[in-house]
C-alpha positions in Angstrom: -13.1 1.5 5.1 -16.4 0.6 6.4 -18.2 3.3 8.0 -18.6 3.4 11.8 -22.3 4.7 11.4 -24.5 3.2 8.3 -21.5 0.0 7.9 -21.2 1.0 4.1 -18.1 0.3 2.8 -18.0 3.4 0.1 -16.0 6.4 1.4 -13.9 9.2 -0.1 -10.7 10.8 1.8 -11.3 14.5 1.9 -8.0 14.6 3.8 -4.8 13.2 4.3 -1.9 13.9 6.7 1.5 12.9 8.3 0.9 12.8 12.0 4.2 11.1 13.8 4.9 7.7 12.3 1.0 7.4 11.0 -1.1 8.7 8.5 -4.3 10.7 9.8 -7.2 10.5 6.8 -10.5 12.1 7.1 -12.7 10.2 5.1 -16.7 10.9 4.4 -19.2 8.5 3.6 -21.0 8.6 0.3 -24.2 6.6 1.5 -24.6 8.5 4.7 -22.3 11.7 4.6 -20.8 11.1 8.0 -17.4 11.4 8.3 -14.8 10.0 10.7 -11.4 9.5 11.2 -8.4 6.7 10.3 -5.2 6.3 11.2 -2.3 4.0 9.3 0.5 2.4 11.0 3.6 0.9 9.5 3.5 -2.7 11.0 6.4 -3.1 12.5 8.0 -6.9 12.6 7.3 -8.3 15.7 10.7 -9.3 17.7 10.7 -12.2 20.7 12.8 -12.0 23.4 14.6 -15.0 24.8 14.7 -14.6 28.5 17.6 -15.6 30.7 15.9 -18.7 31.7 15.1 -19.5 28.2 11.8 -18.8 28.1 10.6 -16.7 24.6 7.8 -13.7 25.1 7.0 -11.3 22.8 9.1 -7.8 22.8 6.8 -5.0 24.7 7.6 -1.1 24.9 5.4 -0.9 28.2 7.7 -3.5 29.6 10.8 -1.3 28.2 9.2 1.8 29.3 8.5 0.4 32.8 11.5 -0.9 33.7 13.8 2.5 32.4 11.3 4.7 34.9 12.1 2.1 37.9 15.7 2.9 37.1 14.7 6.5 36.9 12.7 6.9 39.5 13.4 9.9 41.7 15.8 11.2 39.7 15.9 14.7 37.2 14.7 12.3 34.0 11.3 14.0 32.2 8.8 11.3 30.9 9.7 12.8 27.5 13.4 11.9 28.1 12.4 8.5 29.3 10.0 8.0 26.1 13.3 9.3 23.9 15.2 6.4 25.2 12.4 3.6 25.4 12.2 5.0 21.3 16.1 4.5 20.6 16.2 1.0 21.7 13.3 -0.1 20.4 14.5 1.5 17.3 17.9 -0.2 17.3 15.9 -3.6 17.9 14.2 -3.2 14.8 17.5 -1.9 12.6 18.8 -5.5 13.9 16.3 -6.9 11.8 16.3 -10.3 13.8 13.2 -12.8 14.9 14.5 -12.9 18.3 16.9 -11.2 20.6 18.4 -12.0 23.9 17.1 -10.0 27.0 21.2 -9.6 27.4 20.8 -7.2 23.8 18.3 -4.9 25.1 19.3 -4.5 28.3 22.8 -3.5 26.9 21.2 -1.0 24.8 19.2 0.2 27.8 22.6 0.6 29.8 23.6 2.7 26.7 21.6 5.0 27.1 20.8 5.4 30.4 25.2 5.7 30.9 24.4 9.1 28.5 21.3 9.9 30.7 21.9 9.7 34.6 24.9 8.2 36.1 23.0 7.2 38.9 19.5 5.3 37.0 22.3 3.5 35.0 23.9 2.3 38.1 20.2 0.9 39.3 19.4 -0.9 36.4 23.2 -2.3 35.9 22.2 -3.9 39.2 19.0 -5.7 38.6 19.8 -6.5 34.7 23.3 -7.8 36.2 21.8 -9.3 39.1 24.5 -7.8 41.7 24.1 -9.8 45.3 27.1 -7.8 47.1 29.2 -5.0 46.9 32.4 -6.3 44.9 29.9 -6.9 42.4 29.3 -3.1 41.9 33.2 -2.7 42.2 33.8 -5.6 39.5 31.3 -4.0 37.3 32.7 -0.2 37.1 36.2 -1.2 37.0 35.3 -3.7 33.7 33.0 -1.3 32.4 35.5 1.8 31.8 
């Protein structure tokens, strides 16, 4: 590492320890004595979505996140249980272990576990991700969903 105040790259780790899904080192310099902070990350492969016009953008959890609170909005869903979701997905994205995805694969696994969550965000998204224009729609959808 090269330190943040003197740019030498000669450090020591004085400490080291497991914070989430990183590692948090404390690390001191051995020109200067100052010592700072680093964080390690798994790299995680990165997945592309294919749209449903067939356009490709990379996967994003804001995105994710975002569009599981519009569903949830105004409902009795904590940002924690929102985040615990957004997680699980993105999570069962990775376990496919594929370049690219269709937007139709994450927004079933979004209808998962929203169907677990609130009846009533599930019913919200189903109706953007499905793209319902009338009311037989919604009657179509529950009775081929049981």
């Amino acid at each position: 590492m090269i330190c943040p105040v003197c740019k030498a790259d000669n450090d020591k780790v004085i400490d080291t320890r497991a914070s989430g899904d990183s590692v948090r080192r404390r690390r001191e310099c051995i020109d200067c004595s100052n010592r700072f902070t680093t964080y390690e990350y798994v790299e995680k492969v990165s997945i592309t979505v294919v749209k449903r016009d067939g356009r490709r953008e990379p996967f994003r959890r804001e995105k994710l996140v975002s569009g599981i609170r519009k569903a949830c909005a105004k409902r009795p869903v904590s940002y924690e249980k929102i985040d615990e979701m957004a997680v699980l997905v993105e999570n069962e994205l990775f376990h496919l272990k594929q370049a690219e995805v269709s937007y139709s694969v994450v927004g079933d696994l979004v209808m998962k576990e929203l169907s677990k969550t609130d009846p009533v965000a599930y019913v919200r998204f189903a109706s953007v991700y499905k793209e319902f224009r009338e009311v037989k729609d919604f009657t179509i959808f529950v009775h081929t969903d049981d």
